[in-house]
C-alpha positions in Angstrom: -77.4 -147.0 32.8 -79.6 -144.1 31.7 -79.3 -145.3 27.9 -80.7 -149.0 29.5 -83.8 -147.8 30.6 -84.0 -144.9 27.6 -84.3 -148.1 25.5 -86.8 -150.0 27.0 -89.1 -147.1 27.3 -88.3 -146.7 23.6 -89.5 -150.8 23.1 -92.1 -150.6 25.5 -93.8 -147.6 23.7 -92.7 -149.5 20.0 -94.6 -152.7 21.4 -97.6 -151.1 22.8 -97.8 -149.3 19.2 -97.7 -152.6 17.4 -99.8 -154.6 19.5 -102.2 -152.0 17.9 -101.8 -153.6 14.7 -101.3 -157.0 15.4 -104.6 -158.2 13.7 -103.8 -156.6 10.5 -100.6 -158.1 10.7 -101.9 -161.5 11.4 -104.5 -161.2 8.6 -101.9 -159.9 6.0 -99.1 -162.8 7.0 -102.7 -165.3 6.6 -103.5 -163.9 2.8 -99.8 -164.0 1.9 -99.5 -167.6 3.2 -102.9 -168.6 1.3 -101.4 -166.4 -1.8 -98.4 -168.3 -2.4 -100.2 -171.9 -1.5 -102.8 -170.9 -4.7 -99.6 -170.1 -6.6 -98.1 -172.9 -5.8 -101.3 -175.4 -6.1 -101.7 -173.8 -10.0 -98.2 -174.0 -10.8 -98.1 -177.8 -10.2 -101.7 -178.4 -11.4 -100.5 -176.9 -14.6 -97.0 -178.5 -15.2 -96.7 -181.1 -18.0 -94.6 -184.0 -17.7 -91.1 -184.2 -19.3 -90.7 -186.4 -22.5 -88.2 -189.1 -20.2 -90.9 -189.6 -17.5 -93.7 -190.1 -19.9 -91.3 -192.8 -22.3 -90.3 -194.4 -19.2 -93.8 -194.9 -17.7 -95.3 -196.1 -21.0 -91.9 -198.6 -21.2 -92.5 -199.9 -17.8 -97.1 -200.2 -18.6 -98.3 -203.9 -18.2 -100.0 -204.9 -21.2 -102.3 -207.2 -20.1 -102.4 -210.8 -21.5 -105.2 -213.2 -21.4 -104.7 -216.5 -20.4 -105.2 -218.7 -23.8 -107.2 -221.3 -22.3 -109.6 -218.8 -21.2 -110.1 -217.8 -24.3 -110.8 -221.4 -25.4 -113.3 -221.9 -23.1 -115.2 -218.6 -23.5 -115.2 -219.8 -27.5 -116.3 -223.2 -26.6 -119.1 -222.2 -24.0 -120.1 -219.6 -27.3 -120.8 -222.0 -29.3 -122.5 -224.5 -27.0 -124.6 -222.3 -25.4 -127.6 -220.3 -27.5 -128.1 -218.4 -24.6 -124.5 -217.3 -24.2 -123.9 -216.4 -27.6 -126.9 -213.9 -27.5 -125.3 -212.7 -24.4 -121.9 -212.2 -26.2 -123.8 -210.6 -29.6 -125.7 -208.3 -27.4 -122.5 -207.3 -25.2 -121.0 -206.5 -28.4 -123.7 -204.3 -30.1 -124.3 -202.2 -27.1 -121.1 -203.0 -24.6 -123.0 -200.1 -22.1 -126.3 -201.9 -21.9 -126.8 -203.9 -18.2 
């Protein structure tokens, strides 16, 4: 029984000594925890992608395909329209003008 309470004095007295530090503790566990989250952040900020998941995303792309009577109408309304056909000539000189 004596070895009972011989350790809980010993705990009690360990406690009250670490309580003493408890906020360096807490602010040392905080910067390790932000540490390894800016470690980990870079390291996948900085990984390249692998030759298989590039080939395979530009296999899968959409190429986009305009519809061919849209294009025949554009053409038409082109040449029917002076005022459209500057629009396209000036859209085509400077394509960032507005």
């Amino acid at each position: 029984m004596s070895d009972l309470r011989n350790l809980t004095e010993k705990l009690t007295a360990t406690t009250d000594r670490l309580k003493r530090y408890l906020p360096v503790i807490f602010v040392v566990m905080l910067l390790a925890i932000y540490g390894l989250l800016t470690y980990r952040t870079q390291t996948l900020n900085n990984a390249e992608p692998t030759v298989d998941a590039t080939t395979a995303q530009a296999s899968s792309a959409k190429i986009p395909r305009i519809d061919p009577k849209v294009i025949a109408q554009l053409k038409s309304l082109q040449d029917n329209s002076v005022t459209v056909k500057s629009l396209f000539d000036q859209a085509r000189n400077n394509p960032f003008n507005e």
